[in-house]
N, CA, C and O atoms as a Maestro MAE file, in Angstrom:
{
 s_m_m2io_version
 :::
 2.0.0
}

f_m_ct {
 s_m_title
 :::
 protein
 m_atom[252] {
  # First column is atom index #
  i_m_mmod_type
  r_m_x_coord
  r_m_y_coord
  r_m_z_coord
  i_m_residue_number
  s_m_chain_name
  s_m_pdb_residue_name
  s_m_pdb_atom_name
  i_m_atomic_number
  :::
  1 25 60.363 195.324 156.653 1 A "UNK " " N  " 7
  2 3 60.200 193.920 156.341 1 A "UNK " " CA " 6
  3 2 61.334 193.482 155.408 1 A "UNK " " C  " 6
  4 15 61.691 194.160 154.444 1 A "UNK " " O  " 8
  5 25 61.857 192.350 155.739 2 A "UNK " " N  " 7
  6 3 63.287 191.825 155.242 2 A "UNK " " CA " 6
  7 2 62.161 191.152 153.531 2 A "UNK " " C  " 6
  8 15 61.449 190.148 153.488 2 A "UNK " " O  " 8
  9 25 62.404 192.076 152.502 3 A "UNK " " N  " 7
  10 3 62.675 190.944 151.441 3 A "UNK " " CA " 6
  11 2 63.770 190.318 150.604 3 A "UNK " " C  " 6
  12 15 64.855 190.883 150.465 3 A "UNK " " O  " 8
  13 25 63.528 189.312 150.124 4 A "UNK " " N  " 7
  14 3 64.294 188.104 149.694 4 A "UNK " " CA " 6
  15 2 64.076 188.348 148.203 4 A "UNK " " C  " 6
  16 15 62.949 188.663 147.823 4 A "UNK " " O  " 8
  17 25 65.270 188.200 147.169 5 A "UNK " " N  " 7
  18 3 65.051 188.376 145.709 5 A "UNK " " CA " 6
  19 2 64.652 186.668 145.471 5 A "UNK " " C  " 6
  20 15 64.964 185.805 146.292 5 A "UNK " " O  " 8
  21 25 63.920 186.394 144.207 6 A "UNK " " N  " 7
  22 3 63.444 185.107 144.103 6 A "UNK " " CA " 6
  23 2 64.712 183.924 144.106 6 A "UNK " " C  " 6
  24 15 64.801 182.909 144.796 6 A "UNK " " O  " 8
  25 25 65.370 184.304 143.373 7 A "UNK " " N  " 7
  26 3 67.079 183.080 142.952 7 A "UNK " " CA " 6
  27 2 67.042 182.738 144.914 7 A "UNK " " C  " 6
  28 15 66.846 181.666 145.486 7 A "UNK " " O  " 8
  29 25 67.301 184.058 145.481 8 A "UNK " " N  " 7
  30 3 67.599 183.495 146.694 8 A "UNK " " CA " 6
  31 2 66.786 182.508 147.651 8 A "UNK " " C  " 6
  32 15 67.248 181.626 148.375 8 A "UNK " " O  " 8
  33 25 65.335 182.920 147.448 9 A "UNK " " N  " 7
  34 3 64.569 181.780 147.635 9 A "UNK " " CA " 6
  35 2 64.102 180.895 147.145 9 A "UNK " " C  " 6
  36 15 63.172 180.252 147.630 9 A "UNK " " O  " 8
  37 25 64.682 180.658 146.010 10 A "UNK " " N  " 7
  38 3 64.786 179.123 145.264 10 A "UNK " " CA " 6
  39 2 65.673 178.493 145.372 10 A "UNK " " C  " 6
  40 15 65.843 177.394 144.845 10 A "UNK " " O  " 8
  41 25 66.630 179.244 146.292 11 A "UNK " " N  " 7
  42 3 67.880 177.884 146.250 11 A "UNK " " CA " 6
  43 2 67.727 177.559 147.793 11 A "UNK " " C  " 6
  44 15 68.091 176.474 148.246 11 A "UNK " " O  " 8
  45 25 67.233 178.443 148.485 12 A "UNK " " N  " 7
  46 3 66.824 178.057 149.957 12 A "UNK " " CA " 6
  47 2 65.862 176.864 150.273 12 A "UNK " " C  " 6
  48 15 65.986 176.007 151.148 12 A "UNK " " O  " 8
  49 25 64.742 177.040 149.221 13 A "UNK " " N  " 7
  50 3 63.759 175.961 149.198 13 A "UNK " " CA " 6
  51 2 64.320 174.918 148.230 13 A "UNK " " C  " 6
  52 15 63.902 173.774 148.411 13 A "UNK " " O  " 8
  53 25 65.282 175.124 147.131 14 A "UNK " " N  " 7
  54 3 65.765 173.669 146.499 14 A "UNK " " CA " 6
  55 2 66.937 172.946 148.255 14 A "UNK " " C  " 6
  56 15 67.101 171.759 148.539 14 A "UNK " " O  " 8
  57 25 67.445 174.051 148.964 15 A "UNK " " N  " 7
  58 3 68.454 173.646 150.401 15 A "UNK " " CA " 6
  59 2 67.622 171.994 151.127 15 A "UNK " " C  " 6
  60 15 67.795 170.788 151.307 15 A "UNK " " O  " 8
  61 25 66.706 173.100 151.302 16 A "UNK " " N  " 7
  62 3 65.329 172.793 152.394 16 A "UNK " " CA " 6
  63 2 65.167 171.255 151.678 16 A "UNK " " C  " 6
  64 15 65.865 170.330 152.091 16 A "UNK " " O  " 8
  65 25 64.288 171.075 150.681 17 A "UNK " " N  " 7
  66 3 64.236 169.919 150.107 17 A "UNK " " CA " 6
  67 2 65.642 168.862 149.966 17 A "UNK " " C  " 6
  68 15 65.409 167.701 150.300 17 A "UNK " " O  " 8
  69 25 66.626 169.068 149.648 18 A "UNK " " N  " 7
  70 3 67.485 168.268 149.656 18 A "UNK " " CA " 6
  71 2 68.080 167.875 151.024 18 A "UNK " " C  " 6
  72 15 68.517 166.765 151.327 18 A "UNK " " O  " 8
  73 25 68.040 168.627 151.551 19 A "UNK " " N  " 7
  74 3 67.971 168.253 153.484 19 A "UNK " " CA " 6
  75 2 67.041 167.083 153.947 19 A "UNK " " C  " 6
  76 15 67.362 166.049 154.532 19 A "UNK " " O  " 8
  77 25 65.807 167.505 153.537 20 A "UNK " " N  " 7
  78 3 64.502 166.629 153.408 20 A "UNK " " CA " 6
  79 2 65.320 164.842 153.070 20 A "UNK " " C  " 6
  80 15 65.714 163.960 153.833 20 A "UNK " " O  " 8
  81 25 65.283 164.957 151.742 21 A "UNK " " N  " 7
  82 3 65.889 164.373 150.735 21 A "UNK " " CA " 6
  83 2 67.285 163.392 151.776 21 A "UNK " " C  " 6
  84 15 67.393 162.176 151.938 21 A "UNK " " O  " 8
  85 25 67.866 164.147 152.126 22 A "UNK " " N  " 7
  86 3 69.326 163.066 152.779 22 A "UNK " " CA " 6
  87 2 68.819 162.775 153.879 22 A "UNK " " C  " 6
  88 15 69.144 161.664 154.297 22 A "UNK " " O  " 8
  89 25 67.939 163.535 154.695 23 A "UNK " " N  " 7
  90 3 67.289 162.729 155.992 23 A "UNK " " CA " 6
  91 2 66.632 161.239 155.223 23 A "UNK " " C  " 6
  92 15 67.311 160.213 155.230 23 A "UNK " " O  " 8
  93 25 65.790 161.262 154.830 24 A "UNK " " N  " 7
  94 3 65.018 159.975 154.226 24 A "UNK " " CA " 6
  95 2 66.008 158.877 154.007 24 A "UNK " " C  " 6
  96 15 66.075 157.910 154.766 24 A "UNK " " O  " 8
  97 25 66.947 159.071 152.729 25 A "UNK " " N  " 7
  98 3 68.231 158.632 152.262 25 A "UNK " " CA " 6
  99 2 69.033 157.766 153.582 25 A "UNK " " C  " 6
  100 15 69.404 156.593 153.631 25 A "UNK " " O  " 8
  101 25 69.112 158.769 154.505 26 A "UNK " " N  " 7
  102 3 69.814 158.296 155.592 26 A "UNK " " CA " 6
  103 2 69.228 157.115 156.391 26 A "UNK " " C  " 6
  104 15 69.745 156.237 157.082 26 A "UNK " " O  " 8
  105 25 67.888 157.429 156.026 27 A "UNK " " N  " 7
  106 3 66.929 157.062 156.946 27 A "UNK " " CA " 6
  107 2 66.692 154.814 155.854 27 A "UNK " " C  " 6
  108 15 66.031 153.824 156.164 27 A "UNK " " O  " 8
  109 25 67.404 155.038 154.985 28 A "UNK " " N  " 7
  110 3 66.842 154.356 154.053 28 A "UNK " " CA " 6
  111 2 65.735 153.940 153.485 28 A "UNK " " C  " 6
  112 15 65.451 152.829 153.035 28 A "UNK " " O  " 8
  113 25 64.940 155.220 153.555 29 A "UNK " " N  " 7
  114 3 63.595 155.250 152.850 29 A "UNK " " CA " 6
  115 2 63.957 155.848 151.285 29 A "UNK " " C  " 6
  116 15 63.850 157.064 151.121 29 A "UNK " " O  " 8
  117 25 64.384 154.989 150.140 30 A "UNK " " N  " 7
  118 3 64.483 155.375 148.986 30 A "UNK " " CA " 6
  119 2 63.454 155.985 148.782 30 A "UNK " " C  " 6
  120 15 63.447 157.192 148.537 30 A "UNK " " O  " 8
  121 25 62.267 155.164 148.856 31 A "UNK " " N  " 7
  122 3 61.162 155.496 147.954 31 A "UNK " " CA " 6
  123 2 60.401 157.332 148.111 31 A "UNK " " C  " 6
  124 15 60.046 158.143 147.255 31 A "UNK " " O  " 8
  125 25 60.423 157.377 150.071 32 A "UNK " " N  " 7
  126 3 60.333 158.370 150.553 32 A "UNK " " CA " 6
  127 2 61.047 159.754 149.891 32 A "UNK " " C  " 6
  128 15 60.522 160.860 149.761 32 A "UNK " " O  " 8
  129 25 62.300 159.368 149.547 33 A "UNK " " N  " 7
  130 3 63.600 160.000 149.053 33 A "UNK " " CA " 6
  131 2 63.140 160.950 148.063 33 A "UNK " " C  " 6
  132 15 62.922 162.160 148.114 33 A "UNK " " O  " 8
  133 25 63.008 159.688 146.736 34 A "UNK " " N  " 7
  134 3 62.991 159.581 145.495 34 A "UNK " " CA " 6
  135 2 61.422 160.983 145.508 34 A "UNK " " C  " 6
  136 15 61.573 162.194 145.345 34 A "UNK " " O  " 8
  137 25 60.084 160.253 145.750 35 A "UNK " " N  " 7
  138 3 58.990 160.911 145.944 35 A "UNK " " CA " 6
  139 2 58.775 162.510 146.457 35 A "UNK " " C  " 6
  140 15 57.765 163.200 146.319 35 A "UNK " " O  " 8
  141 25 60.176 162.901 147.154 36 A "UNK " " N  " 7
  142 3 59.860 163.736 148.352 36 A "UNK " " CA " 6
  143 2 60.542 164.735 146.933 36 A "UNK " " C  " 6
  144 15 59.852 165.678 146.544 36 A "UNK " " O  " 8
  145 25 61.449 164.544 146.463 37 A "UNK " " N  " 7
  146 3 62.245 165.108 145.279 37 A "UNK " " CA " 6
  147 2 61.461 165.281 144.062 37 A "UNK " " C  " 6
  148 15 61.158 166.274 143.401 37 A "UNK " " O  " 8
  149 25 61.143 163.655 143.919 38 A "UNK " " N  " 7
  150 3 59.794 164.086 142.519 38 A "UNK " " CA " 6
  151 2 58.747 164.872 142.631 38 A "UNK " " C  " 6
  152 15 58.547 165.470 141.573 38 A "UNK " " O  " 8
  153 25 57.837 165.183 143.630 39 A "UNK " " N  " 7
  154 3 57.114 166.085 143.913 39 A "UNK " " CA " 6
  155 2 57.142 167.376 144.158 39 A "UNK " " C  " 6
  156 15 56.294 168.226 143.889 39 A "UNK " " O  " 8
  157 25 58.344 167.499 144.775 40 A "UNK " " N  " 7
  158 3 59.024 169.167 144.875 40 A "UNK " " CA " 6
  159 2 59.196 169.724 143.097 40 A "UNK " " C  " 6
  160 15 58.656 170.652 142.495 40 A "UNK " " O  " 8
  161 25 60.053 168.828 142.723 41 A "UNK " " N  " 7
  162 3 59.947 169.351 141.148 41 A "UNK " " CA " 6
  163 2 58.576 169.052 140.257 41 A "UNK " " C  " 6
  164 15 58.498 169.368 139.070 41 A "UNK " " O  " 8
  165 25 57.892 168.633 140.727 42 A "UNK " " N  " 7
  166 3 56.241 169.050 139.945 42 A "UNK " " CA " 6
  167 2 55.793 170.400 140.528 42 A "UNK " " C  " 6
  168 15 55.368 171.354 139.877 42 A "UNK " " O  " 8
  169 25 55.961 170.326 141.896 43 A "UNK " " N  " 7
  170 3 55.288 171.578 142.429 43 A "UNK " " CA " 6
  171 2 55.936 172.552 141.905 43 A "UNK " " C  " 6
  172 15 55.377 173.641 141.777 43 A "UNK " " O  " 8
  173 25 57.067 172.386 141.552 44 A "UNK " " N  " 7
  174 3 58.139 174.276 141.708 44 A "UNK " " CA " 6
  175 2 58.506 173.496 139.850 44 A "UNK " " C  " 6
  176 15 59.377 172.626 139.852 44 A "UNK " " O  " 8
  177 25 58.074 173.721 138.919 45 A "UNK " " N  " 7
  178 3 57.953 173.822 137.258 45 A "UNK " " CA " 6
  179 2 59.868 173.979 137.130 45 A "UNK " " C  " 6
  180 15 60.723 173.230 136.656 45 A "UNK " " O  " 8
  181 25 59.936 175.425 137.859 46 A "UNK " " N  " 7
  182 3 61.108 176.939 137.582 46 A "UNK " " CA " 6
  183 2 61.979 176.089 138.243 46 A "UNK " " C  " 6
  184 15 63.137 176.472 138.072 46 A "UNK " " O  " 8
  185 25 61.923 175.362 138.742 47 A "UNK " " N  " 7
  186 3 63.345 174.746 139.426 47 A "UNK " " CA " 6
  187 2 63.358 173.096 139.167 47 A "UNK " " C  " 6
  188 15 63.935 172.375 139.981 47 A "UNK " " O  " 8
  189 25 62.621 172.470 137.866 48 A "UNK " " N  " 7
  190 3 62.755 171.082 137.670 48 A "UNK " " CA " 6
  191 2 63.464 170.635 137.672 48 A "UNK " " C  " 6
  192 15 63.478 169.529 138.211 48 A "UNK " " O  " 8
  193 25 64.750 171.241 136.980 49 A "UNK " " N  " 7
  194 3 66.129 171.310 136.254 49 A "UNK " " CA " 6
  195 2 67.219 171.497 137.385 49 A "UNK " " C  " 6
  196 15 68.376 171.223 137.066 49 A "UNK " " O  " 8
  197 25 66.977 171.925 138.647 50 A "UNK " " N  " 7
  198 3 67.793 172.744 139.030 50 A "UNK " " CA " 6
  199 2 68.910 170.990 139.330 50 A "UNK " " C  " 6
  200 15 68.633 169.794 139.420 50 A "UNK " " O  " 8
  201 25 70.522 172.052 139.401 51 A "UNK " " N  " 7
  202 3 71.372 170.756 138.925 51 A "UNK " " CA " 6
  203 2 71.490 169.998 140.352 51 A "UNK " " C  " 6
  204 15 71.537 168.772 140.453 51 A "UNK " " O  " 8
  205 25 71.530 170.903 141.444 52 A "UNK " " N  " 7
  206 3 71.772 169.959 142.574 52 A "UNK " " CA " 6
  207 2 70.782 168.963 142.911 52 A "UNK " " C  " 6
  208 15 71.221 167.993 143.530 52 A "UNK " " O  " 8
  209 25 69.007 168.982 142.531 53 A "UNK " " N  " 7
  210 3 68.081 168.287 142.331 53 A "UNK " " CA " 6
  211 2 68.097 167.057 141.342 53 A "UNK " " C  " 6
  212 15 67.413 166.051 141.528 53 A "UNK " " O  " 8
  213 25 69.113 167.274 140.063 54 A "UNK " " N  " 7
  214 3 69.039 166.356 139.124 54 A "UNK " " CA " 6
  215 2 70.098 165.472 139.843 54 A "UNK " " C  " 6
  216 15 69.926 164.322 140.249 54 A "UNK " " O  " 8
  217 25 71.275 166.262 139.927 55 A "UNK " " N  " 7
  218 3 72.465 164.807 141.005 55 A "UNK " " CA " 6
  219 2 71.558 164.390 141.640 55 A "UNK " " C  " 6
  220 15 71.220 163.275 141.241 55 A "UNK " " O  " 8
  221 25 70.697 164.939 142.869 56 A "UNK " " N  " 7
  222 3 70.586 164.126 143.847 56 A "UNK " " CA " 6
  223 2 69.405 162.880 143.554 56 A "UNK " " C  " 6
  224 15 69.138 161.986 144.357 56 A "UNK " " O  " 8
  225 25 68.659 163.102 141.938 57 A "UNK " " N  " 7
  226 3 67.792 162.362 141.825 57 A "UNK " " CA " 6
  227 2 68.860 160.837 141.223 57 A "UNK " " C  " 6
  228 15 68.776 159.655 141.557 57 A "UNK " " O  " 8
  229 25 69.934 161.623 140.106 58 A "UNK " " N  " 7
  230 3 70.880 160.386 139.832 58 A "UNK " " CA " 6
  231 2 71.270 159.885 140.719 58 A "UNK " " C  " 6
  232 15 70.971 158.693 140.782 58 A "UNK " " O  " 8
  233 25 72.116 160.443 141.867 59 A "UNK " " N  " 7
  234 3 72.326 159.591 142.654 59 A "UNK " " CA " 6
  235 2 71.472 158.370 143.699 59 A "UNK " " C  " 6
  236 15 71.941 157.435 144.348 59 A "UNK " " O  " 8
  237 25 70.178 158.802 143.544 60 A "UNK " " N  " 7
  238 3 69.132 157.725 144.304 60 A "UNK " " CA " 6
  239 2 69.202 156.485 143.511 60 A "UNK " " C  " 6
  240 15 69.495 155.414 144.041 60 A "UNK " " O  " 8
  241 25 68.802 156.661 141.575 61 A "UNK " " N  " 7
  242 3 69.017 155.720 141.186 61 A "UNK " " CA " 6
  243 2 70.045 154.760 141.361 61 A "UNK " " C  " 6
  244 15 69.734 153.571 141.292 61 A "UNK " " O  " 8
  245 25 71.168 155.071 141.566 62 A "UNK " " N  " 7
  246 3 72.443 154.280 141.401 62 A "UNK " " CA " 6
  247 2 72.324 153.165 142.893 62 A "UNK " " C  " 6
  248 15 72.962 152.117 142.989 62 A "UNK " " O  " 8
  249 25 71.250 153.760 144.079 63 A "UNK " " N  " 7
  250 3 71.466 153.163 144.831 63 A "UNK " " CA " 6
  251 2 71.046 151.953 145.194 63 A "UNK " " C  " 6
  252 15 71.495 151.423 146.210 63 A "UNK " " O  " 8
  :::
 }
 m_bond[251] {
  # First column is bond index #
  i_m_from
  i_m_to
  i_m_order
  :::
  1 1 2 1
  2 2 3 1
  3 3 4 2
  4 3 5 1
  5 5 6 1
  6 6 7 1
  7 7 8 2
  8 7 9 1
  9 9 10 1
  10 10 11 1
  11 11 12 2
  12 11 13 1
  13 13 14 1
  14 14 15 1
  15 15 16 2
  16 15 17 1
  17 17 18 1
  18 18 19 1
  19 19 20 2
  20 19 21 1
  21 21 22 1
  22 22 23 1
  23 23 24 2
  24 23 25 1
  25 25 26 1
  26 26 27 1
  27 27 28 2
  28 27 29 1
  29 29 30 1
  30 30 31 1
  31 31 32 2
  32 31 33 1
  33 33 34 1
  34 34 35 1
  35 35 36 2
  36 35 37 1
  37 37 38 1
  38 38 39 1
  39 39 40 2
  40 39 41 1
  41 41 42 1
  42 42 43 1
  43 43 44 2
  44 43 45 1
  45 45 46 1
  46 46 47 1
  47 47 48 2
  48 47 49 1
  49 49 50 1
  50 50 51 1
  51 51 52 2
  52 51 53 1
  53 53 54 1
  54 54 55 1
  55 55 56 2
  56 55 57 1
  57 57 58 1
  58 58 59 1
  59 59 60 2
  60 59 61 1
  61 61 62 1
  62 62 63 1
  63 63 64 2
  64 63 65 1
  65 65 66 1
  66 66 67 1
  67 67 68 2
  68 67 69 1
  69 69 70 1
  70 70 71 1
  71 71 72 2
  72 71 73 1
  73 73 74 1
  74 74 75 1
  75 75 76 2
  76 75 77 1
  77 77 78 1
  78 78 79 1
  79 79 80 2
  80 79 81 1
  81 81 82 1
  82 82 83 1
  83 83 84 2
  84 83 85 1
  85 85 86 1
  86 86 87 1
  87 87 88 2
  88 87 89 1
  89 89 90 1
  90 90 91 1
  91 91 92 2
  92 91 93 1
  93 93 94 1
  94 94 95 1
  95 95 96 2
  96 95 97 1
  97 97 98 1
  98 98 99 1
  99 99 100 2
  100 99 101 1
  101 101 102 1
  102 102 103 1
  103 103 104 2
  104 103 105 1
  105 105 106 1
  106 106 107 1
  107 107 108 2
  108 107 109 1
  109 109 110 1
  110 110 111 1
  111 111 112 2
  112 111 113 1
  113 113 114 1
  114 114 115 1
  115 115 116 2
  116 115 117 1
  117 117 118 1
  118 118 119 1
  119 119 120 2
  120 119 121 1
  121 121 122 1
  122 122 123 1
  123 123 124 2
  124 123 125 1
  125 125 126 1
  126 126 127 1
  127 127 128 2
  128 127 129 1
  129 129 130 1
  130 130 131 1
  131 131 132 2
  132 131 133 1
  133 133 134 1
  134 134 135 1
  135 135 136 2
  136 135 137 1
  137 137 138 1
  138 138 139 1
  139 139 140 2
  140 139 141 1
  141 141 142 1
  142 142 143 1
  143 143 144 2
  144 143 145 1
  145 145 146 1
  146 146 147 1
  147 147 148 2
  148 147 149 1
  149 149 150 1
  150 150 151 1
  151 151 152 2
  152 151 153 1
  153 153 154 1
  154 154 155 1
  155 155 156 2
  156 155 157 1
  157 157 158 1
  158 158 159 1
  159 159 160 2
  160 159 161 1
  161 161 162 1
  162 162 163 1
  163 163 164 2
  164 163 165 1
  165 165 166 1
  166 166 167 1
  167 167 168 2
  168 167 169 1
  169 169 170 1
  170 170 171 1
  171 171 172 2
  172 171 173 1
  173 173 174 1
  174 174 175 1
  175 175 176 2
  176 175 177 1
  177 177 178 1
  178 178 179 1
  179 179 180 2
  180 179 181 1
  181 181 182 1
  182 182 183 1
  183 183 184 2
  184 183 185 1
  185 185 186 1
  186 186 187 1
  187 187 188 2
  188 187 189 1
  189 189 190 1
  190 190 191 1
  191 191 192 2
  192 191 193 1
  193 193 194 1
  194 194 195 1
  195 195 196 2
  196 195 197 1
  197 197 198 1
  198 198 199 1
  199 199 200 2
  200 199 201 1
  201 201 202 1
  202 202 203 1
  203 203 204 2
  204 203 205 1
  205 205 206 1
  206 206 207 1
  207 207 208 2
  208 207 209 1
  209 209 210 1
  210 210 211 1
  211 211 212 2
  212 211 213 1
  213 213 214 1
  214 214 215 1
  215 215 216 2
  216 215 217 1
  217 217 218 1
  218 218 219 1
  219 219 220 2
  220 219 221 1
  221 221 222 1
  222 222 223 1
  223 223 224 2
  224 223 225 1
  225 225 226 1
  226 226 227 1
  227 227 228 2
  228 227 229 1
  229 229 230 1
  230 230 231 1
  231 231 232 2
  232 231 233 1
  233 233 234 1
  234 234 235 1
  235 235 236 2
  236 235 237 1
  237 237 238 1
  238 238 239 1
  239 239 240 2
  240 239 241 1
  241 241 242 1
  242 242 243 1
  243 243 244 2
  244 243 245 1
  245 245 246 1
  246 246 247 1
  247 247 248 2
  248 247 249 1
  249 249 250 1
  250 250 251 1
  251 251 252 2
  :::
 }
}
């Protein structure tokens, strides 16, 4: 059985979400966007911070 060290599957699932995240964006569902991001970082505490999550939350605001 293939295991995965945790870093590696936290940046797979921060991937996953920000994929999420630019579909919506694209889609021009801010709110969808914004929500889909804020909730991932309630659920996952260990990755609130993480930096590509914080750009991509600054960058929603600006929009």
């Amino acid at each position: 059985m293939l295991t995965l060290d945790k870093s590696f599957r936290d940046e797979i699932n921060v991937a996953i979400a920000l994929n999420q995240f630019q579909y919506f964006m694209s889609e021009g569902r801010l709110q969808a966007a914004r929500g889909l991001l804020e909730g991932f970082r309630n659920a996952n505490p260990n990755l609130a911070n993480h930096p590509r999550l914080v750009e991509a939350l600054a960058s929603s605001e600006r929009n």
